[in-house]
Every structure is written in structure tokens, then in C-alpha cells.
N, CA, C and O atoms as a CHARMM CRD file, in Angstrom:
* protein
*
  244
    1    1 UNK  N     32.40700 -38.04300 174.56500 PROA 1      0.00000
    2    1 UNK  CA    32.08000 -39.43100 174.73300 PROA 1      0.00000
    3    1 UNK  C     31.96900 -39.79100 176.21000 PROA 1      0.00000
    4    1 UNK  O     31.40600 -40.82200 176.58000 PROA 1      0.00000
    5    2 UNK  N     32.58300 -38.81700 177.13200 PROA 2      0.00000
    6    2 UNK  CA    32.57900 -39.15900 178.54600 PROA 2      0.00000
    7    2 UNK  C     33.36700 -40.43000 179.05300 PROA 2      0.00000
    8    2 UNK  O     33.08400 -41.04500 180.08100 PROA 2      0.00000
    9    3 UNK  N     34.41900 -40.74100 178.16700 PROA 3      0.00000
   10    3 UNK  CA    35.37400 -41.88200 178.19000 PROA 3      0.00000
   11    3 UNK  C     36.68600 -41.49000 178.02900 PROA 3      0.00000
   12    3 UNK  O     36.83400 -40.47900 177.34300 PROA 3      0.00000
   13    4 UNK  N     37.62600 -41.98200 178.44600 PROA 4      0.00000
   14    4 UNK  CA    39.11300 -41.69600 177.93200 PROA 4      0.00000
   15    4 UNK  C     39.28700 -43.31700 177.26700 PROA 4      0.00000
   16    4 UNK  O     39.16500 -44.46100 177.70700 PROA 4      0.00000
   17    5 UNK  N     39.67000 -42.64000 175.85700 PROA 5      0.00000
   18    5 UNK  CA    40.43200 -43.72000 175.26300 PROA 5      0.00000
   19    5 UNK  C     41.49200 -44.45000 175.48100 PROA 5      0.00000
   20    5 UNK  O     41.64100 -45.66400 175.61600 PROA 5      0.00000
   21    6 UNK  N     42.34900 -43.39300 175.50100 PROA 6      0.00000
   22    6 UNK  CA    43.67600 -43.56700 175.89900 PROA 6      0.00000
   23    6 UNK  C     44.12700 -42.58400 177.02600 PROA 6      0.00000
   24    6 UNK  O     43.90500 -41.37400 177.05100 PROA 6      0.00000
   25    7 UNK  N     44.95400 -43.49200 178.16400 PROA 7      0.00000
   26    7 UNK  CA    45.08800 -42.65700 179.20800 PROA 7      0.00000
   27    7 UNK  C     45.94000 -41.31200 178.37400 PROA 7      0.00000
   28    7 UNK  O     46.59700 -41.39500 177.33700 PROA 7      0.00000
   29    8 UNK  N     45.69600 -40.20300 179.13600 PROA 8      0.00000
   30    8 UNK  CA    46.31700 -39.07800 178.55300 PROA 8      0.00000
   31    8 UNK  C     48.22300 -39.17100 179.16600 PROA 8      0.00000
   32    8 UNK  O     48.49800 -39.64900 180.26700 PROA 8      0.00000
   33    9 UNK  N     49.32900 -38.60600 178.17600 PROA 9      0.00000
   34    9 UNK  CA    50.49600 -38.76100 178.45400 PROA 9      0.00000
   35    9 UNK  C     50.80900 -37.41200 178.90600 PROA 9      0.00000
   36    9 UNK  O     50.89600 -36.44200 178.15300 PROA 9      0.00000
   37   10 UNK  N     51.01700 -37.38500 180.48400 PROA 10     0.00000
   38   10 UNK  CA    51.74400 -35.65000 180.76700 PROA 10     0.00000
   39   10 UNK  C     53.04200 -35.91500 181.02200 PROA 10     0.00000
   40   10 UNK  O     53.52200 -36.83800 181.68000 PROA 10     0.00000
   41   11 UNK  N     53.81100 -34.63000 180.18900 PROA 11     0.00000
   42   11 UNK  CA    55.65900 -34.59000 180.63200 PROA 11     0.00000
   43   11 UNK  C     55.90700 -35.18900 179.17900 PROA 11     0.00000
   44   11 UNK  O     55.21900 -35.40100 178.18000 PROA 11     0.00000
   45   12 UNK  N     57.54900 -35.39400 179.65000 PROA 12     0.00000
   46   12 UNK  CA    58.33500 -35.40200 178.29200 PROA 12     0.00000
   47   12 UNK  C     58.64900 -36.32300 177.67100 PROA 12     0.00000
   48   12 UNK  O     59.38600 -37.16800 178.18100 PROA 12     0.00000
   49   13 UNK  N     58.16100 -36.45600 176.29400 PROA 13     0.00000
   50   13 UNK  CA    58.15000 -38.16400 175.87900 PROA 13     0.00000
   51   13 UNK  C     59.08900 -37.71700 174.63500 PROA 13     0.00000
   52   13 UNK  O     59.22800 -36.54800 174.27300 PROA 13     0.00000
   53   14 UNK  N     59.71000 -38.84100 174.04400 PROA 14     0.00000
   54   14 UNK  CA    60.20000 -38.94100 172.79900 PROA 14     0.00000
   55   14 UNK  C     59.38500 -39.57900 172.20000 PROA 14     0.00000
   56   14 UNK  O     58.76100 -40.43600 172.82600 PROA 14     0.00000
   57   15 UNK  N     59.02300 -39.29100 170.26100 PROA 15     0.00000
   58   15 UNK  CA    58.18000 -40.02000 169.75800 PROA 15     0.00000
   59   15 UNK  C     58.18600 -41.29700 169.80000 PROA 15     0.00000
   60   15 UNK  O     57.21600 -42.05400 169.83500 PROA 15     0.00000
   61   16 UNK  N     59.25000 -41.53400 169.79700 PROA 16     0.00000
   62   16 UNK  CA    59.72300 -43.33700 170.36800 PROA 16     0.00000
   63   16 UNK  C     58.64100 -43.81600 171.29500 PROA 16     0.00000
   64   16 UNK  O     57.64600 -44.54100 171.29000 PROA 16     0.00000
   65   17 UNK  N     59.45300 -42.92200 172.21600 PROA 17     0.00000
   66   17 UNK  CA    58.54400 -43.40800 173.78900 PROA 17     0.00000
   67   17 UNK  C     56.47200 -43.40200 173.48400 PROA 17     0.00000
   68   17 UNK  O     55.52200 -44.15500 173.69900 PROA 17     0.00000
   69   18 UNK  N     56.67300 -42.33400 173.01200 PROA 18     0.00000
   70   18 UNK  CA    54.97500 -42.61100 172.53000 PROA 18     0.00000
   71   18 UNK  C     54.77900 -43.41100 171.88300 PROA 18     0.00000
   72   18 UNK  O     53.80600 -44.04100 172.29700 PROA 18     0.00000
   73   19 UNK  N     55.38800 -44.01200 170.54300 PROA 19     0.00000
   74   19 UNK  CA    54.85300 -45.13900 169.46700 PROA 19     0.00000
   75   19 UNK  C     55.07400 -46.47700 170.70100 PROA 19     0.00000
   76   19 UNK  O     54.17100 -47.31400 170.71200 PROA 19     0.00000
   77   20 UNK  N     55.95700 -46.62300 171.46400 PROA 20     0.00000
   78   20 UNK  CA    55.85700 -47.77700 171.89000 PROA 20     0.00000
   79   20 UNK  C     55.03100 -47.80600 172.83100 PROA 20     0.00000
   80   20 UNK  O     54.61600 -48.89900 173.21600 PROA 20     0.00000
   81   21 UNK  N     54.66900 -46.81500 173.32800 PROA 21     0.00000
   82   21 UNK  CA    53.34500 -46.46700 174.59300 PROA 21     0.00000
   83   21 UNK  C     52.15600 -47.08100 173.84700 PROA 21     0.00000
   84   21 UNK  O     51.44500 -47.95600 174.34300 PROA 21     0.00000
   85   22 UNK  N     52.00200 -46.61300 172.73500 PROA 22     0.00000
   86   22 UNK  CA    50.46200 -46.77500 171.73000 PROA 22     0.00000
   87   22 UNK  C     50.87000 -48.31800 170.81200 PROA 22     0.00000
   88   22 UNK  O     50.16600 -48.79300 169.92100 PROA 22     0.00000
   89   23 UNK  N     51.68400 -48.67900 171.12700 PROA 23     0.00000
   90   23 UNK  CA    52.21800 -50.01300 170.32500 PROA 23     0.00000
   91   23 UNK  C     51.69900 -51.00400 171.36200 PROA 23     0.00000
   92   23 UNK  O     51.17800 -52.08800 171.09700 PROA 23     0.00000
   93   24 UNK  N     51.89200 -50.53000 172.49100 PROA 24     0.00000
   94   24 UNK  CA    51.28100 -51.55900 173.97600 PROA 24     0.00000
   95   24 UNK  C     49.42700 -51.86800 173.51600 PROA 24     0.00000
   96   24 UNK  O     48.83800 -52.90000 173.19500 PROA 24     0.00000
   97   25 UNK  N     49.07400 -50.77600 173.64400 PROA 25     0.00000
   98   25 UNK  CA    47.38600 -50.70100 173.11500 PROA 25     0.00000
   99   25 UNK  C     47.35900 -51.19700 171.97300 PROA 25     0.00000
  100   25 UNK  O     46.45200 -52.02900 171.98700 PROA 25     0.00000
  101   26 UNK  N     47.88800 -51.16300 170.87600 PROA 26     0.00000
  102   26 UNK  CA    47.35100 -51.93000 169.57700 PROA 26     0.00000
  103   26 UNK  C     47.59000 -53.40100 169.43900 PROA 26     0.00000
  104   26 UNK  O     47.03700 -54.04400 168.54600 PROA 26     0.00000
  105   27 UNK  N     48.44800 -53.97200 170.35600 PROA 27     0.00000
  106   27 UNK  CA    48.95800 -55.18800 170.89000 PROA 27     0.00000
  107   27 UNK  C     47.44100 -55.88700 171.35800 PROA 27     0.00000
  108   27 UNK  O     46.82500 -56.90200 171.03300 PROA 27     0.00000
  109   28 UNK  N     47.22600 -54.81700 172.25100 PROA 28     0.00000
  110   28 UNK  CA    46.06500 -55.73800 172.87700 PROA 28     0.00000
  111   28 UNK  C     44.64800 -55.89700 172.77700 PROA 28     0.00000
  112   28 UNK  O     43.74800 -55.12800 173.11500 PROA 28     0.00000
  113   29 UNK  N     44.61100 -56.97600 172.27700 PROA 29     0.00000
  114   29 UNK  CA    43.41100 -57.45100 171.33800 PROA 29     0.00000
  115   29 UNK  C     42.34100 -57.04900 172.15800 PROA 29     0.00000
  116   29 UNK  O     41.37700 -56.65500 171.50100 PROA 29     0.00000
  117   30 UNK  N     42.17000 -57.01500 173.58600 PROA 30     0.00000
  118   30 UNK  CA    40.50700 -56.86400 174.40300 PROA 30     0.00000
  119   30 UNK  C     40.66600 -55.55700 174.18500 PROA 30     0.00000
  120   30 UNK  O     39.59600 -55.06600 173.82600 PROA 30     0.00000
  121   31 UNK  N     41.54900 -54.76400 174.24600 PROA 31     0.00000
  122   31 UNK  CA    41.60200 -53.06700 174.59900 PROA 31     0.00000
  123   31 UNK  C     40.85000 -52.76000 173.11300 PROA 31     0.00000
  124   31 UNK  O     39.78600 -52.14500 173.18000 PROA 31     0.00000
  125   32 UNK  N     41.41600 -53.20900 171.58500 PROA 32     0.00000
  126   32 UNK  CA    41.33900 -52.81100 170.52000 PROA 32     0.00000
  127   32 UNK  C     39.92900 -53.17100 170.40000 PROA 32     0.00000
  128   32 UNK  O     39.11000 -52.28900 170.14100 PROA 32     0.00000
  129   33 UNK  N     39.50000 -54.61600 170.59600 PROA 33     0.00000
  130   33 UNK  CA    37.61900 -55.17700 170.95200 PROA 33     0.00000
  131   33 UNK  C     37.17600 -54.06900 171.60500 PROA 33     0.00000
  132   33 UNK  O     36.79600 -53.25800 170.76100 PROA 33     0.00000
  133   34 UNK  N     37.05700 -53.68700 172.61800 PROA 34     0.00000
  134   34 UNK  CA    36.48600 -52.57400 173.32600 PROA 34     0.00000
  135   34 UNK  C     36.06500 -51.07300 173.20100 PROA 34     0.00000
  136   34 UNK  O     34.99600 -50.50500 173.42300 PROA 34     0.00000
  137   35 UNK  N     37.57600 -50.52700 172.66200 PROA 35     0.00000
  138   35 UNK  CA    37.69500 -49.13600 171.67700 PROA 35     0.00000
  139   35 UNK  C     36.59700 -49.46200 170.37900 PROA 35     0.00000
  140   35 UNK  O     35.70600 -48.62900 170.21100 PROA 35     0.00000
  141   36 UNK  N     36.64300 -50.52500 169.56600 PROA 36     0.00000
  142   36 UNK  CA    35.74900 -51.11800 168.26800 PROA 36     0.00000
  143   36 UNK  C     34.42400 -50.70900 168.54900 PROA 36     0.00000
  144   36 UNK  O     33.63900 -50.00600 167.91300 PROA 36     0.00000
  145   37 UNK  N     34.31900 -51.40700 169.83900 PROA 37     0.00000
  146   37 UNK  CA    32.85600 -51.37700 169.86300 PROA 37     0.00000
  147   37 UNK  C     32.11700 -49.71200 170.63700 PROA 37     0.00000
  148   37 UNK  O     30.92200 -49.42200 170.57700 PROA 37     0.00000
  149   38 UNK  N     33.21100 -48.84300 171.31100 PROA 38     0.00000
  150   38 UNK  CA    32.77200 -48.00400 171.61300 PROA 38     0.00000
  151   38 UNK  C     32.43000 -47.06300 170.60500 PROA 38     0.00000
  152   38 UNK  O     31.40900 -46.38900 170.46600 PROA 38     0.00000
  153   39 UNK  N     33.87500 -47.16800 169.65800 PROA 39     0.00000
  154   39 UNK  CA    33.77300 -46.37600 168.70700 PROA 39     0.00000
  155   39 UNK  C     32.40000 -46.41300 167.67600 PROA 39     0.00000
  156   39 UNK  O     31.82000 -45.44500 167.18400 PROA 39     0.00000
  157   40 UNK  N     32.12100 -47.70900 167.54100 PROA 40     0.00000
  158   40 UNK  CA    30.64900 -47.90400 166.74200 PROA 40     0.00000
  159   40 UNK  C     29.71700 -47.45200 167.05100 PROA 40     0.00000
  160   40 UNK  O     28.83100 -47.22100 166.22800 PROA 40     0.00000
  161   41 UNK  N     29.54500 -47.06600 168.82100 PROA 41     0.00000
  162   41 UNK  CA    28.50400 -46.21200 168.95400 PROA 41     0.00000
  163   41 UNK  C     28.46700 -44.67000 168.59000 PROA 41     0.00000
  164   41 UNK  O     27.43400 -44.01300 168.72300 PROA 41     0.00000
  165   42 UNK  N     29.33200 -44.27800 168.25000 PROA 42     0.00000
  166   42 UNK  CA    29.34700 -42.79600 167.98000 PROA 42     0.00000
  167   42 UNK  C     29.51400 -42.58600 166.53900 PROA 42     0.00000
  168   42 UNK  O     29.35800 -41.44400 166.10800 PROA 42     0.00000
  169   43 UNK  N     30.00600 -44.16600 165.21400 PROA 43     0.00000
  170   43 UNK  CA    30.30100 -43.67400 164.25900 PROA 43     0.00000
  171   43 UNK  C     29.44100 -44.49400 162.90600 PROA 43     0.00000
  172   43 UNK  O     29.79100 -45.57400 162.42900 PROA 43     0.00000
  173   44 UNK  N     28.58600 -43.90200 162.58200 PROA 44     0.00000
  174   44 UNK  CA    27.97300 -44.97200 161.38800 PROA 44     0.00000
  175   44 UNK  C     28.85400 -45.72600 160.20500 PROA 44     0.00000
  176   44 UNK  O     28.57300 -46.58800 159.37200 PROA 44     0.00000
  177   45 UNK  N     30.30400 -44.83200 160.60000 PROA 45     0.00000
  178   45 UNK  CA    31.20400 -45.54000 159.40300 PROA 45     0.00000
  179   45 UNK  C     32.07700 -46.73600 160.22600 PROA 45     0.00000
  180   45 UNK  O     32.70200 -46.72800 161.28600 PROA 45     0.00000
  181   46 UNK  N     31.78300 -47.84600 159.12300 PROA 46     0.00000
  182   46 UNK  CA    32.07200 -49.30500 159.75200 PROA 46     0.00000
  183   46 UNK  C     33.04900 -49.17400 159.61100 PROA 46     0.00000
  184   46 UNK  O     33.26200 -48.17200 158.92800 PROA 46     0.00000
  185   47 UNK  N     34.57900 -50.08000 160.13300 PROA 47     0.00000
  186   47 UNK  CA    35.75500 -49.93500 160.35900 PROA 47     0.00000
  187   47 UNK  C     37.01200 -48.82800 159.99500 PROA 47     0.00000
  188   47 UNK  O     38.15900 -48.89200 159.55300 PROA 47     0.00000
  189   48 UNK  N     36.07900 -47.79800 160.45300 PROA 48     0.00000
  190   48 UNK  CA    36.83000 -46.60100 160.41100 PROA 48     0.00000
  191   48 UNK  C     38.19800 -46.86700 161.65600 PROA 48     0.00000
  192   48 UNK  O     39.33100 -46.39900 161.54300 PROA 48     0.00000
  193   49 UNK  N     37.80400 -47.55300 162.56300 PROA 49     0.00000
  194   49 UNK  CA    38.60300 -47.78500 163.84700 PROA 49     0.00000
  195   49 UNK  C     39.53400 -48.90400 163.68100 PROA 49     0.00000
  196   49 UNK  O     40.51700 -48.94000 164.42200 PROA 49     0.00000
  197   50 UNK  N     39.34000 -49.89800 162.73500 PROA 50     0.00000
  198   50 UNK  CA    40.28200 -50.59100 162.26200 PROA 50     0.00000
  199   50 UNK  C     40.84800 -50.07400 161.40800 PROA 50     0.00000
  200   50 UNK  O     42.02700 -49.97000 161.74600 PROA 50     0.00000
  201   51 UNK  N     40.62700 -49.54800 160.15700 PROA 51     0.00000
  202   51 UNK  CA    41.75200 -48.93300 159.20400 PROA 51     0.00000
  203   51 UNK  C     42.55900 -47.77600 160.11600 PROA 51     0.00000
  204   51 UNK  O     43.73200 -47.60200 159.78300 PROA 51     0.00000
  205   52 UNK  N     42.15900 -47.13500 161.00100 PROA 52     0.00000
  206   52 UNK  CA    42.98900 -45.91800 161.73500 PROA 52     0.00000
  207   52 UNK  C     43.83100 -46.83700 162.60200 PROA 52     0.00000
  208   52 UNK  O     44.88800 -46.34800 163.00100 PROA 52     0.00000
  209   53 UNK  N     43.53300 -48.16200 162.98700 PROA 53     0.00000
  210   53 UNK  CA    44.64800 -48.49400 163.71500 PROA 53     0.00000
  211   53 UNK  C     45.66500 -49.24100 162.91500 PROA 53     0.00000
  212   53 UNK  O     46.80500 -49.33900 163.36900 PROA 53     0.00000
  213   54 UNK  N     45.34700 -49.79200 161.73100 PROA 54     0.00000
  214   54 UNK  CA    45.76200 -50.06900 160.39700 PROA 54     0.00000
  215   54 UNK  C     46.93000 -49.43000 159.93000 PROA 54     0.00000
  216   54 UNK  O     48.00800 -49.94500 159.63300 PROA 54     0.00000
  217   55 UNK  N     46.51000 -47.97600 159.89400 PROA 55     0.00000
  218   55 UNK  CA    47.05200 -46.96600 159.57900 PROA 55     0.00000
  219   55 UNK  C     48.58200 -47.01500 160.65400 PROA 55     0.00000
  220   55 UNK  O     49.68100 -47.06000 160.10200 PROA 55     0.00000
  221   56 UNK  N     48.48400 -47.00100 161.95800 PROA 56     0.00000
  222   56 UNK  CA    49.49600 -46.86900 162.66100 PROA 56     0.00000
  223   56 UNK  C     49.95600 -47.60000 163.33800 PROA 56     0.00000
  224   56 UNK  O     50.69000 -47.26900 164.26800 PROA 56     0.00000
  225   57 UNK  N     49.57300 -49.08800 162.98500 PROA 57     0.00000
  226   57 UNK  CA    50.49300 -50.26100 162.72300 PROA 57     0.00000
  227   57 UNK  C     51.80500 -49.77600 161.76400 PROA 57     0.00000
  228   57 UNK  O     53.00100 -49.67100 162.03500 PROA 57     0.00000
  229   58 UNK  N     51.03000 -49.52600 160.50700 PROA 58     0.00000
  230   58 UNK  CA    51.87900 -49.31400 159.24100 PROA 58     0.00000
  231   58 UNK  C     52.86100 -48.30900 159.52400 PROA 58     0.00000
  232   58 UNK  O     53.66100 -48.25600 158.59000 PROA 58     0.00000
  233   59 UNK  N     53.11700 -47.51000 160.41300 PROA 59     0.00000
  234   59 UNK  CA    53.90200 -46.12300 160.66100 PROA 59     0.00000
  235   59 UNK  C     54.90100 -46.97700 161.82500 PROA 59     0.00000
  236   59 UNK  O     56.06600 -46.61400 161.98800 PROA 59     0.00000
  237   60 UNK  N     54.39300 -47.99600 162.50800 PROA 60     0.00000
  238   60 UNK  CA    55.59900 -48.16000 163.85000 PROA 60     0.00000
  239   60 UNK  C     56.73800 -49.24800 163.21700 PROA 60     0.00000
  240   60 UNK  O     56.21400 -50.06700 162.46200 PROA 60     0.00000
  241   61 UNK  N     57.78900 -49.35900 163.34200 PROA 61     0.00000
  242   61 UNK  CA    58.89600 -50.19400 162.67400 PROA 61     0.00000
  243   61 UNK  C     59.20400 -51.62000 162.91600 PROA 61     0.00000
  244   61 UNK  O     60.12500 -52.16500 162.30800 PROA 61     0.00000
């Protein structure tokens, strides 16, 4: 895609520390608008990018 989605995480995280890293991004509504619309250019399936973030809403506590 020639984009980073998400900045990449180097070194030692606890899954914690990651869900709340990726809990920051699903928080934020322009970041999630933006990813939406990038993602639409590469995917003919319509809210594939909302149910996947759907998806891991539903997994963080």
C-alpha cells in the first residue's frame, strides 16, 4: 500500500500494553475515517474495516 497503518511497535510490550496502544487508534474517530477510506481503495468489500475494528473493540475490556 506504500502506507503504514499503524506505526510499527519495536521492543517489549505486554498484550495489555498493545490493546491499550491500539485502543488509542480505535478511539480516534479521524484516524478510523482515514484508515476507512484508505482501506476502500484497495478493498471492494464494503465495511470489512469496520467489522475488523468491530471485532477488536469486542476483545478489549
Amino acid at each position: 500500500m506504500g502506507k503504514e497503518l499503524i506505526p510499527e511497535l519495536v521492543g517489549d510490550y505486554t498484550p495489555r500494553q498493545i490493546a491499550e496502544k491500539m485502543a488509542n487508534y480505535l478511539c480516534d474517530n479521524s484516524w478510523l475515517k482515514n484508515i476507512s477510506d484508505l482501506m476502500s481503495k484497495f478493498s471492494s468489500v464494503q465495511g470489512a474495516s469496520r467489522r475488523l475494528t468491530e471485532e477488536i473493540i469486542g476483545c478489549l475490556p
